[in-house]
C-alpha positions as CSV (number, residue, x, y, z in Angstrom):
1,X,50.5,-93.8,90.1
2,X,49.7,-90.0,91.5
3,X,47.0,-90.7,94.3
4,X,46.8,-87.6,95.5
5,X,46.2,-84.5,93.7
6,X,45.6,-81.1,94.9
7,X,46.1,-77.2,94.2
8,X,47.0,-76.3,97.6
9,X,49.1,-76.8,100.5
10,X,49.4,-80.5,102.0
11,X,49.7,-81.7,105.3
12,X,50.3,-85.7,105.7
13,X,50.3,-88.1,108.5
14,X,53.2,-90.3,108.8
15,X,52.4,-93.2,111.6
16,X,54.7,-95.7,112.5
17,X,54.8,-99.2,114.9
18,X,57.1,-101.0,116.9
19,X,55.6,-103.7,118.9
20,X,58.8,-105.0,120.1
21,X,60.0,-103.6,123.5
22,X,62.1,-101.3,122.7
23,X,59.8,-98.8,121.0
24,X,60.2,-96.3,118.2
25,X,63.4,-93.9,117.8
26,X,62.3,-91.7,115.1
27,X,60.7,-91.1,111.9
28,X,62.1,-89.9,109.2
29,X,61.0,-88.6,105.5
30,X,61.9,-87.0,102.6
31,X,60.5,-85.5,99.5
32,X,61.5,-85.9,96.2
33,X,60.7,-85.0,93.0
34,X,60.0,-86.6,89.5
35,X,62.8,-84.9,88.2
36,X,64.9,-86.6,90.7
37,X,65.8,-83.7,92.8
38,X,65.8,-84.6,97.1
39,X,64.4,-82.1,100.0
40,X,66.7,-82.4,103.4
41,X,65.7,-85.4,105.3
42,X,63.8,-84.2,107.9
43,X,63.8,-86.4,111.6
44,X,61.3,-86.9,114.1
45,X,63.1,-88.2,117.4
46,X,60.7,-90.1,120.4
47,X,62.3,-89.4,123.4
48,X,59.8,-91.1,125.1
49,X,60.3,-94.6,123.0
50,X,56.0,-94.8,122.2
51,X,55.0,-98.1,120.5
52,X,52.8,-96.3,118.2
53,X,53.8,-92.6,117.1
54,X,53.2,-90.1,114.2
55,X,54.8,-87.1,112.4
56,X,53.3,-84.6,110.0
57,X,54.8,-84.0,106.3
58,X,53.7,-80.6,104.7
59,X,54.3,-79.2,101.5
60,X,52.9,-75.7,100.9
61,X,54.4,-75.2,97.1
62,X,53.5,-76.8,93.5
63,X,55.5,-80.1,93.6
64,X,55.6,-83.3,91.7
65,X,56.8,-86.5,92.7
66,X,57.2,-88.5,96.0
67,X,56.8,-88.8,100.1
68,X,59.6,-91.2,101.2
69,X,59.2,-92.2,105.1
70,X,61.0,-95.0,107.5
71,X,61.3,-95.4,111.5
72,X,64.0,-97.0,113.4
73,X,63.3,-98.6,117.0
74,X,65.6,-98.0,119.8
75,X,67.8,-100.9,119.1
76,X,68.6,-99.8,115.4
77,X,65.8,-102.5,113.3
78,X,64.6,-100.2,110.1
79,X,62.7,-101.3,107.5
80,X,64.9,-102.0,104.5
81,X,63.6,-99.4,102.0
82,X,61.7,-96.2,102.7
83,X,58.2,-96.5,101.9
84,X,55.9,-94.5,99.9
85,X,51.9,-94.5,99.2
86,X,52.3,-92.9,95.9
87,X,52.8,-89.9,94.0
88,X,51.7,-86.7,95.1
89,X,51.2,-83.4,92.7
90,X,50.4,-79.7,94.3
91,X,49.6,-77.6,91.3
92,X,49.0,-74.0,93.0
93,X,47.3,-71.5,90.9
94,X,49.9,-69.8,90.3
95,X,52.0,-72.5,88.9
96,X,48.9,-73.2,86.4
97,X,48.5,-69.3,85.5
98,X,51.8,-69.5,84.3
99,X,51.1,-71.8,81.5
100,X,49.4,-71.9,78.3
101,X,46.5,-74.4,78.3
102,X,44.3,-74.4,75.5
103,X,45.2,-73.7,71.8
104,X,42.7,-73.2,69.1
105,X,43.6,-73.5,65.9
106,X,42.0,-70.9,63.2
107,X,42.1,-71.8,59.4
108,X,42.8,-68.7,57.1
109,X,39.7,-67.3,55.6
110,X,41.4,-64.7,53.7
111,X,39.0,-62.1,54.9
112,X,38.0,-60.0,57.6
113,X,34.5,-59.3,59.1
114,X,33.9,-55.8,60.4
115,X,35.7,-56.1,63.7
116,X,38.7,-57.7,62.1
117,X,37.8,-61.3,63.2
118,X,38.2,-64.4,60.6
119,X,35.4,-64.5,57.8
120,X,34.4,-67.4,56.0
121,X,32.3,-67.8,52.9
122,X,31.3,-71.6,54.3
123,X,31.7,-74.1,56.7
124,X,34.7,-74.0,58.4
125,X,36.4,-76.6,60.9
126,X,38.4,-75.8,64.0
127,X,41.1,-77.5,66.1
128,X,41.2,-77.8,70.0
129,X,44.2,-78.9,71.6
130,X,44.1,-79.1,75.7
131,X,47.3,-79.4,77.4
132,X,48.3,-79.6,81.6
133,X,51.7,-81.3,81.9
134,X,52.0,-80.7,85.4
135,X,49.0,-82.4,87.2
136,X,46.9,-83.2,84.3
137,X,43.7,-82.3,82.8
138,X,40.4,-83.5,84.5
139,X,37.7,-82.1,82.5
140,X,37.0,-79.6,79.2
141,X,34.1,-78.3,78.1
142,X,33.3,-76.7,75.0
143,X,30.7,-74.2,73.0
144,X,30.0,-72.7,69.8
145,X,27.5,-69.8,70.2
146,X,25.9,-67.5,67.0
147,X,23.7,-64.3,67.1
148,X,21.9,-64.8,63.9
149,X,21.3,-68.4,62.8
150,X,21.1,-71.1,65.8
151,X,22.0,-74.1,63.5
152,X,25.3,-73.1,64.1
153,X,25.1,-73.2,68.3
154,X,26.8,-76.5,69.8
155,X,28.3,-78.0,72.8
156,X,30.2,-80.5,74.1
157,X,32.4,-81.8,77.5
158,X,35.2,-84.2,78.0
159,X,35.5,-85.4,81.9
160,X,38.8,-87.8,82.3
161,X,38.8,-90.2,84.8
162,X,42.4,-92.2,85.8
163,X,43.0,-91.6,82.2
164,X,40.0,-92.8,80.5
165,X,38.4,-90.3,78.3
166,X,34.3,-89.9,79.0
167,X,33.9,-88.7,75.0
168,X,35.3,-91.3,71.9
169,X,35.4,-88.0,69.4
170,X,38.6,-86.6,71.6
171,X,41.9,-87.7,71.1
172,X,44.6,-88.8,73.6
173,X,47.9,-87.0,72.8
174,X,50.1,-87.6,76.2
175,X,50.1,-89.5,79.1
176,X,51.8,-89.9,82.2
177,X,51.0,-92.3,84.5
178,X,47.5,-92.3,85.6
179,X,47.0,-88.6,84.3
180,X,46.1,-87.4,81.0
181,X,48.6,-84.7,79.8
182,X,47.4,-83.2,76.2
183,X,44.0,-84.1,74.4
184,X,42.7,-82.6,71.3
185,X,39.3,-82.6,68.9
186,X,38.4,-80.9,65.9
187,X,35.0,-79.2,65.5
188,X,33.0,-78.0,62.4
189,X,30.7,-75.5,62.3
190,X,28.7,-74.4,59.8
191,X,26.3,-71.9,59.0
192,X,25.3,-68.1,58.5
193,X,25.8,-65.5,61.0
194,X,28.3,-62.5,62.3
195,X,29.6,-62.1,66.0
196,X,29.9,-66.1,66.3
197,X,32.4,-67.6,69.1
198,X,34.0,-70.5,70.7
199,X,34.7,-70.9,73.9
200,X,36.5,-73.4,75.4
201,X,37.2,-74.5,79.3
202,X,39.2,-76.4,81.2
203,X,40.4,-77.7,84.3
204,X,43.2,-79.4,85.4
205,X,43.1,-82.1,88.1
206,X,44.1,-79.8,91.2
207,X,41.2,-77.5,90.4
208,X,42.5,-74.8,88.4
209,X,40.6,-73.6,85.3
210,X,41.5,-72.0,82.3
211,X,39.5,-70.4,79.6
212,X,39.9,-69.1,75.8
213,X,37.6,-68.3,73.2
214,X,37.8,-66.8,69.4
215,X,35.3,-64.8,67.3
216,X,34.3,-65.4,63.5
217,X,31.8,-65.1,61.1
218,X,30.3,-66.8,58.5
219,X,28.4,-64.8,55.1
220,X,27.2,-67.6,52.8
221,X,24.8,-64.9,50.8
């Protein structure tokens, strides 16, 4: 499970125990991530031998995976496997500006209004697909918006929440873990106007947002 998420740099507190006499020797922690690639180990020596002590982990660039830590006493006892309180994701904004997020689909309509966008003689029905593989997507929002007829204007969100999906009518296309990876929805409109759009939002689960929209027109006369 990833139980933290974030779109910016990390700073975590590592504390360690000993209540034997001896006191603690070190900590030490690693980072790795999902795709199985290791930081350095990085030590934290007690010269001083404290019962209870504490070291700082940071992480200041988009990762995905895992803090390993351990501590060793002065007389060598160490627990037998690192331990770890669960997967971490940093998703900077740049990481998420360098990938596509939304997709609308557009169905041929064979013609062309005035400013070159799709025209359709009748109802019409677009696709929405969502996508963040890196630390998921946490909410999307939706609108259709027309100059000329408002029987056409419609809305809609989807909030996700440790993968449940807050709206039935969206479909769940990937998965990983506790995050929600790709969703999709198709959505009709129907009507009669020029200059109409839909716009569609999202953000992912570190706080970055993306946005897209496309322009159509519908002549039913």
């Amino acid at each position: 499970k990833y139980t933290y998420i974030t779109g910016q740099k990390t700073e975590t507190e590592i504390k360690a125990s000993d209540t034997g006499s001896g006191g603690l020797k070190d900590i030490k922690y690693y980072w790795e991530e999902t795709s199985g690639n290791k930081s350095q180990e990085t030590t934290q020596a007690f010269e001083d031998h404290p019962e209870n002590a504490s070291t700082k982990a940071t992480k200041d660039s988009s990762f995905k995976g895992f803090l390993y830590a351990s501590a060793e006493d002065t007389v060598g006892n160490k627990p037998e496997n690192y331990a770890t309180f669960g997967g971490v994701i940093i998703e900077t904004g740049d990481k998420h500006n360098a990938d596509n997020h939304i997709d609308i689909g557009v169905p041929d309509s064979g013609s062309k209004d005035r400013k070159g966008n799709p025209l359709y003689s009748g109802a019409t029905t677009f696709s929405i697909k969502v996508y963040d593989n890196f630390s998921g997507i946490k909410s999307v929002e939706w609108r259709v918006s027309a100059p000329n007829d408002k029987s056409i204007n419609g809305s809609g969100s989807l909030n996700i929440n440790e993968g449940n999906l807050s709206d039935g009518t969206w479909s769940k296309n990937g998965a990983e873990k506790n995050i929600v990876t790709a969703v999709s929805k198709n959505i009709s409109v129907d009507g009669n106007s020029d200059d109409c759009v839909l716009y569609v939002r999202m953000v992912d689960n570190a706080g970055n947002a993306s946005e897209k929209s496309i322009s159509f027109s519908i002549d039913k006369v």
